[in-house]
C-alpha angles and dihedrals in degrees: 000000000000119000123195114250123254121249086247100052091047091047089057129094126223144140098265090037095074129033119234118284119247140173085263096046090045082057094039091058093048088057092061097042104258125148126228127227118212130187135178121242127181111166123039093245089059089043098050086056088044097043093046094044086063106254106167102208132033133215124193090181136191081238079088081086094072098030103040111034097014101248112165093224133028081242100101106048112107134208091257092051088053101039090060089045085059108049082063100062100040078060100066110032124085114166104022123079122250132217143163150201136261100222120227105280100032104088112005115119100001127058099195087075090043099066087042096054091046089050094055092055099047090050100036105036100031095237122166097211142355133243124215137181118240156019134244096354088069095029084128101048093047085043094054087043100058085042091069091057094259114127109228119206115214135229128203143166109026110027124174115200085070085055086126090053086044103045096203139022094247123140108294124214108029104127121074098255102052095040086056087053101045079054106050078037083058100051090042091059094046095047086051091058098255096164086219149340133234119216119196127193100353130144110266100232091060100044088058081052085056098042094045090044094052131065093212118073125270121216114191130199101194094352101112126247105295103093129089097258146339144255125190125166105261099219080060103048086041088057097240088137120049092168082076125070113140117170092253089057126104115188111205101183135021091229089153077060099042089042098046090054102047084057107048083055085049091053088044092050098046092044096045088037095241098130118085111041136186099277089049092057129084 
C-alpha cells in the first residue's frame, strides 16, 4: 500500500532520498528549471560534509593551489598534486558529481596529452569528468578528450590559469568584442558535448544571454543570477579566508572565528592542565 510523503520527509535531505548525480541528471535539471549547487572539495573530510549536505556538483579545482599549499596563482600545481587531492574526495562523496581540473600545462597545445593527462584522472583519481579553461583556442584538445568517452566541463571569462595573459582578475568580458567571443566560445563548447561551462567573473547580463543561448548548464561564479546553478570555493563562503572578499562572495559562516577561538581554549587548557582531565584519561 503506497502513502504520499509528508512535507517534512520530502523536505529532508538524505542519501536514498536523491539518485546520483550524473552529467544527464545536471541537464536535465537544467531542463526543469532547477538550479545546481556546486561546491569545491579538496580533501575527503571536506567532501564527505559537501557531499552529505546535498551539493550537487563537485570541484576539485586547480584553485587548491591557492587554498591548500598558498601558491599565488593556480599556475604551479601540477597533475600529480591534483590528482591526490582528488582520490580524497572521490572517497568520500556518494551522491554529488565529481569533477577536476586539468592544470595549466596538461592539456594546452597538444591534445594528445590532453587526453593522457584526462585519462589519468579518471583511472587514478576516480573522477567522473574533467574541467578545462577556454574556448576555441583548445577546441582539439576538448574535442580528443570527449572522444575518449570522458565528459569535459567548460570555463570561460575569467580564467586563471591565463592570469599572466590577463594581468589582473578583474570582470571579463565587458567590452563588445570579447563578449561576442565568450559567446561564439560558448556555443562552441556546447556543439562539441561539453556537459556544462563554467563562466567566471562576467557581467550578468551576459552570462543569462549564455545560459539562455546553450542547451548545457551554465554555473557562474560572479556571473548574476541568471545562470542555471553556482559554485563558490568552499574554504571562501565558509569564511576560512578573510583576506578574500570579493563582491560576488557570500560568507555563510565565520569558521576562521569558530576555529581561532577553539584554539585559543585548546592552548589555556593545555597550559593551565587542564586538558586533559580525568575522564579523558585510561
Amino acid at each position: 500500500m503506497s502513502r504520499h510523503l509528508t512535507v517534512k520527509e520530502m523536505s529532508t535531505y538524505n542519501e536514498t532520498s536523491k539518485p546520483k548525480v550524473t552529467t544527464r541528471r545536471l541537464g536535465e535539471m537544467k531542463e526543469r528549471g532547477e538550479k545546481i549547487a556546486c561546491l569545491t572539495a579538496y580533501d575527503y573530510t571536506v567532501a564527505t560534509l559537501v557531499d552529505g549536505a546535498g551539493i550537487d556538483l563537485i570541484l576539485v579545482g586547480d584553485s587548491a593551489s591557492n587554498v591548500m599549499a598558498g601558491n599565488l596563482t593556480t599556475l604551479p600545481i601540477t597533475l600529480d598534486e591534483m590528482i591526490t587531492y582528488a582520490k580524497g574526495v572521490t572517497k568520500g562523496v556518494k551522491r554529488a558529481l565529481v569533477v577536476v581540473d586539468l592544470p595549466f600545462g596538461t592539456y594546452q597545445g597538444n591534445s594528445k596529452e590532453a587526453l593522457a593527462s584526462a585519462i589519468r584522472v579518471m583511472k587514478e583519481a576516480n573522477a567522473e569528468a574533467v574541467k578545462l579553461e577556454g574556448g576555441s583556442e583548445i577546441r582539439e584538445s576538448i574535442e580528443r578528450i570527449l572522444s575518449a568517452g570522458i565528459p569535459v566541463m567548460g570555463h570561460l571569462g575569467l580564467t586563471p590559469q591565463s592570469i599572466n595573459k590577463f594581468g589582473t582578475y578583474n570582470v571579463r568580458a565587458k567590452e563588445e568584442a570579447e563578449a561576442r567571443k565568450l559567446m561564439e566560445d560558448a556555443m562552441m563548447l556546447d556543439s562539441l558535448g561539453c556537459f556544462a561551462i563554467v563562466l567566471e567573473k562576467v557581467p550578468a547580463a551576459l552570462a543569462a544571454e549564455v545560459a539562455a543561448a546553450v542547451k548545457c548548464p551554465v554555473i557562474g561564479i560572479g556571473a548574476g543570477s541568471g545562470v542555471d546553478g553556482q559554485i563558490l570555493v568552499f574554504q571562501d563562503m565558509m569564511g576560512m579566508n578573510n583576506g578574500f572578499s570579493p563582491k560576488f562572495l557570500r560568507k555563510y559562516a565565520d569558521l576562521a572565528g569558530i576555529i581561532t577561538e577553539g584554539l585559543g581554549r585548546y592552548v589555556n587548557d593545555v597550559k593551565n592542565v587542564d586538558f586533559p582531565n580525568e575522564k579523558e584519561q585510561y
